[in-house]
Structures are given as structure tokens and as C-alpha cells.
Phi, psi and omega in degrees: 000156176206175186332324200232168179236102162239052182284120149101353181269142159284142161212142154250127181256130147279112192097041202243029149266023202210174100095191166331282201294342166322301194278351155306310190292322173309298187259339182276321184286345198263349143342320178076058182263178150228138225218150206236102189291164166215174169189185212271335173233189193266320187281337188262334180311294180313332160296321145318295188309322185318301207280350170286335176303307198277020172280309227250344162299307175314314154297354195102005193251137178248124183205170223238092167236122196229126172296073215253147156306119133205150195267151210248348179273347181266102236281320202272325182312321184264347206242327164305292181320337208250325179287346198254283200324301181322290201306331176257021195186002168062047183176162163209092198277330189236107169243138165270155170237131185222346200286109179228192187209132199223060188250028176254116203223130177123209193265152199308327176259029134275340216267169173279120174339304167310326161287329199281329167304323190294327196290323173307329172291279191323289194298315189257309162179078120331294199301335160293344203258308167287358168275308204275345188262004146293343187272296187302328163243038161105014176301137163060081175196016169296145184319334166249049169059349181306149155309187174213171199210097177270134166234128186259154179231112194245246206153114203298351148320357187284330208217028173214157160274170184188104187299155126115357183204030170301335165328276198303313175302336168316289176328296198283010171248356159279326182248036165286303164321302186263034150255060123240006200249336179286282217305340186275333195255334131352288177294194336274003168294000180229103192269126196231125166212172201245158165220131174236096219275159167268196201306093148264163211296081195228173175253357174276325157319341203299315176280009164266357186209334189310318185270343159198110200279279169332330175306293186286284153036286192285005145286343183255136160321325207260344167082019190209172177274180169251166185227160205311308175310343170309296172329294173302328171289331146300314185290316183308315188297310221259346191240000175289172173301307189297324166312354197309355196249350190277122161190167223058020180246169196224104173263127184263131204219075171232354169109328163154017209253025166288307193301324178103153197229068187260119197126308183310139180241000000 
């Protein structure tokens, strides 16, 4: 048993072989949704899925997770995934958009015109591109009327300066912008909010924290980084039935290190 109820419910996670949306992917099925992981190829999505199956089997839970290709930059990619989920389950309630990208590194007017699009394709919007292509295919129109639920994976770089990754942090404060900007024109079959986690134990993250872990640690109240289930138990919550009333919101998920760890020992 866990926390939320997504008995009879749909989800698509984007990016859930790895990282966040793994254990996003992970906690939703085990919830009893059923949920359709995508990564960039066919063998690690069907491997994730595989292994949240024989995982969550090991406990007693039996659940329905299917792995799909799909590139998150791609329009035909996102319109496949969401149309597949429908088509196999009649309904579709929830998408995460989690699948992101960072490879532009230094001060922003070094990076190359180009790079700084791809990180803007992935990050601001794709997650527009997989929202319109879940709506055409039927987020939130299930039959019995439940509602439907976008959660965006933004960054608390969303709401700070931050040298050396300012590109990316650009992207997640644009798209912090257009989910209240969804939330507004969306509701009310549609609930769209955002989570914006500080440094977690992920491997797209590892150079904020892999060489000095303790270091980062000691920037937070809570005294430790975070892990992909934080994240995920956040994103559940926001995207459960019981949130019905929450949207346009931006839940900040870092241990405390916006505020600063003055006192802390």
C-alpha cells in the first residue's frame, strides 16, 4: 500500500528509465495506476519497465508498466505514446513531463545559438508539445469524469542565479512560467503544476554533488541531498485526485536550501 490511490488511472512519465521519473514511474504504478514509461530507446524503456515489475512483484504488488521509445523532442513521438496509452487502457489521466537536458555549461554568452535551442526544445517545450498531445488524446475525458493532471519537473535553479548553468536554469524558469500559464487556460478538466527539486542523488545531476556530497549536504537544513523518491512522492501528491483543488502551483522540493542553514548544525 502507499500513500495515493491511482486505482484505474493512466499515467505517462517521460524520461522513466532512470533517475526521477524512474521512481516517479515506480510509485505511480505502485499506487495502481497503470503507466507507460518512454526513454529515448526501446531496450532501456522495456528494462525499466521490466525491472519496476519483478520490483514491486517482490513485495506482493502486481502492476501493469510498459516501456515505450519515445524522444521527448519529437511531436510524432509524444502523439504516439499518449495515443497508445488511450488505445490500451481507454483513458488517460496523468502526464509527467520529466525527460530534460543540460549540456550547455559556462557563462551564458559563451554558449552557441544552437545549443542554447536544443536545451529550450527539451526543457520549455517539449513538456507543451507532450501536454497538447495528451489533451488530443484524451487527458482528462475519462468517462467517469475524473479530471486530469499535468506535473512539470522544473528546478530550483528555476528561482535563483546559479554560475555556470544558467542556460538550463533559464529553460526551467520559462517553464514554471507556461505551467500556471497552462493552469490557467486548462482548467478545470485539467490540473497543471510544476515541482522544482534542489540537488538529487540522480546520475544527470552528478556534478552537483558526486565529488562533494557532504559539502552539498551542509547547504541544506535537512542536512543531506535528495533522492529520486522525494521527488517522486512529491509529483504523486500533486497529481493525485486528492490535489483536485491544487493548480498553477510550483512545489519547491530541496531540503530547505533555498532558505539557507543559518542555525543548522
Amino acid at each position: 500500500m502507499t500513500t495515493y490511490d491511482f486505482s484505474g488511472r493512466t499515467a505517462v512519465v517521460t524520461g522513466g528509465s532512470r533517475g526521477i521519473g524512474y521512481a516517479t514511474a515506480s510509485l505511480l504504478a505502485a499506487s495502481g495506476a497503470t503507466v507507460f514509461l518512454t526513454s529515448r530507446t526501446r531496450e532501456d524503456a522495456e528494462a525499466a519497465a521490466a525491472q519496476i515489475t519483478a520490483d514491486l512483484a517482490d513485495r506482493g504488488v502486481t502492476v501493469a508498466v510498459t516501456g515505450l521509445a519515445g524522444h521527448v523532442g519529437q511531436a510524432d513521438a509524444a502523439t504516439a505514446v499518449c495515443t497508445t496509452a488511450v488505445a490500451t487502457t481507454g483513458r488517460l489521466d496523468v502526464l509527467v513531463n520529466n525527460a530534460g537536458t543540460n549540456p550547455a555549461y559556462g557563462p551564458v554568452t559563451d554558449q552557441d545559438p544552437a545549443l542554447i535551442a536544443k536545451v529550450f526544445e527539451i526543457n520549455t517545450t517539449a513538456p507543451v508539445v507532450w501536454a497538447r498531445a495528451a489533451l488530443e488524446a484524451g487527458l482528462g475525458a475519462a468517462p467517469d469524469g475524473a479530471a486530469g493532471a499535468i506535473v512539470n519537473i522544473a528546478s530550483i535553479g528555476a528561482l535563483t542565479m546559479e554560475d555556470g548553468i544558467g542556460i538550463y536554469n533559464g529553460s526551467k524558469a520559462a517553464l514554471l512560467h507556461l505551467t500556471r500559464q497552462m493552469a490557467r487556460e486548462l482548467g478545470p478538466r485539467i490540473r497543471v503544476n510544476s515541482v522544482s527539486p534542489g540537488v538529487v542523488r540522480t546520475r544527470f545531476a552528478e556534478a552537483l554533488w558526486k565529488e562533494h556530497e557532504a559539502a552539498v549536504a551542509a547547504t541544506t537544513p535537512m542536512g543531506r541531498i535528495g533522492e529520486p523518491a522525494d521527488i517522486a512522492d512529491a509529483v504523486c501528491f500533486l497529481a493525485a485526485p486528492t490535489s483536485g483543488w491544487i493548480t498553477g502551483t510550483n512545489l519547491v522540493i530541496d531540503g530547505g536550501q533555498l532558505v539557507g542553514t543559518v542555525g543548522h548544525q
